[in-house]
C-alpha positions as CSV (number, residue, x, y, z in Angstrom):
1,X,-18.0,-11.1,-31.5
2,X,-16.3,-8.2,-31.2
3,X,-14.5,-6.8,-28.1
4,X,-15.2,-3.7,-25.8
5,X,-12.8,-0.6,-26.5
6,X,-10.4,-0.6,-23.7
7,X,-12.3,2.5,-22.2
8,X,-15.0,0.5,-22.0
9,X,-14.6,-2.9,-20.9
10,X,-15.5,-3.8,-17.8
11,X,-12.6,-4.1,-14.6
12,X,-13.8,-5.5,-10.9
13,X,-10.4,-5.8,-9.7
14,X,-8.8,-2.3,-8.8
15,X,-4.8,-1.8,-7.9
16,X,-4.1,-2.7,-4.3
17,X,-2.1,-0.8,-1.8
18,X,-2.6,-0.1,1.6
19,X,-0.8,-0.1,5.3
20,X,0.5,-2.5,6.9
21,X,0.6,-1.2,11.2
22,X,-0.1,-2.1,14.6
23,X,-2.8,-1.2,16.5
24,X,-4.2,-0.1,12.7
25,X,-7.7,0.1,13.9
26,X,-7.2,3.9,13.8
27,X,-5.1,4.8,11.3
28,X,-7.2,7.4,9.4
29,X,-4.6,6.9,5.9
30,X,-7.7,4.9,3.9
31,X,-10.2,7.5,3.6
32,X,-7.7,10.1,2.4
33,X,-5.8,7.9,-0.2
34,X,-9.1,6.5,-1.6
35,X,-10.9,10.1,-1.7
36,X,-7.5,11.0,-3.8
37,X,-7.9,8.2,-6.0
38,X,-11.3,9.3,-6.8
39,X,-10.0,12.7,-7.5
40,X,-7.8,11.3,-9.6
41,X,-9.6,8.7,-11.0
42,X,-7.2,6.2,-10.2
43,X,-8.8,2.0,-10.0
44,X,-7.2,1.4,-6.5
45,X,-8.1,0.6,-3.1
46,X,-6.2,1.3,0.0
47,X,-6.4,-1.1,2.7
48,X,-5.8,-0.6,6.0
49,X,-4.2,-4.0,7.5
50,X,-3.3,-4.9,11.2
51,X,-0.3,-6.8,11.0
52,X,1.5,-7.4,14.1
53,X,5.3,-7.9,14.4
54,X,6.2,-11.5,14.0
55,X,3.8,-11.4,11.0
56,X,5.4,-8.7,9.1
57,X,6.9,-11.1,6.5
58,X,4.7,-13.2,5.8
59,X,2.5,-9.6,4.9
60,X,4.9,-8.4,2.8
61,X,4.8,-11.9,0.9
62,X,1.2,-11.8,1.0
63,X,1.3,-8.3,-0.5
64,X,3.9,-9.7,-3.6
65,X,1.7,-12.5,-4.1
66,X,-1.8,-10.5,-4.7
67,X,0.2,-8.5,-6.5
68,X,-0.1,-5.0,-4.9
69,X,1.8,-2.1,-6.2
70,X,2.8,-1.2,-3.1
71,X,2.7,-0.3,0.9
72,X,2.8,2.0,3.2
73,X,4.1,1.1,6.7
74,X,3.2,2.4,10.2
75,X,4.7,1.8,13.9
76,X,6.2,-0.6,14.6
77,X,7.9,-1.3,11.3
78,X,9.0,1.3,10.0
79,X,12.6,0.2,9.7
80,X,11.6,-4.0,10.3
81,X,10.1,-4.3,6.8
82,X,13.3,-3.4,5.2
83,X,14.9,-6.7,5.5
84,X,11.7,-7.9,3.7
85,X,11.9,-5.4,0.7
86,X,13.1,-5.6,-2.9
87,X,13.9,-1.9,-3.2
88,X,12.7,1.1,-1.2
89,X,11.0,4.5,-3.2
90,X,13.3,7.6,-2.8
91,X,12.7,10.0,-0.2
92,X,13.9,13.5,-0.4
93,X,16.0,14.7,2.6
94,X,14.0,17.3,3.6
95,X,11.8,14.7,5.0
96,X,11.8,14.1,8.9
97,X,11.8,10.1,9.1
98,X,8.5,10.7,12.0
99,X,6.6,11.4,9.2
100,X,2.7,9.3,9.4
101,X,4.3,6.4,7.4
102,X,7.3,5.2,5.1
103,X,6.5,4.0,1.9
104,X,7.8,0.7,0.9
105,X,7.5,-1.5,-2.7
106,X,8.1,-5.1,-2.6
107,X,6.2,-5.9,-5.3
């Protein structure tokens, strides 16, 4: 049998990414970043995950392990997650670090 053009086959598991934060219950990131994905037509979701302190590694792992291209972190890790990082994505100086969130790749 012959196979599906790659335009056409069919894909139920979209690029994760999300924020990691805590209290996250009303973080308002996911509705943006998924309405731009649709824009965009980008196969991602962005999740929205509470992940307190002492948990913060074992999130990033998690995060590695599933695959995810990458993260977004809120208060209060901002600056913890970088002992758990691989690299971090380049900011340009003109950006205040109190911006919303910091993005971070560990995957």
């Amino acid at each position: 049998m012959e196979s599906l053009p790659a335009s056409l086959e069919l894909d139920f598991q979209p690029q994760l990414t999300g924020v990691f934060s805590s209290p996250a219950r009303q973080n308002p990131t996911a509705p943006m970043v998924e309405a731009a994905f649709r824009h965009h037509g980008i196969y991602a979701r962005y999740i929205t995950c509470e992940v307190p302190p002492a948990a913060l590694g074992d999130a990033v792992r998690g995060a590695r392990a599933m695959g995810w291209m990458g993260f977004n972190c809120s208060i209060p890790h901002k600056t913890a997650v970088i002992q758990h990082l691989d690299r971090l994505a380049s900011q340009p100086a003109s950006l205040a670090p109190s911006t919303a969130s910091s993005t971070a790749t560990a995957c």
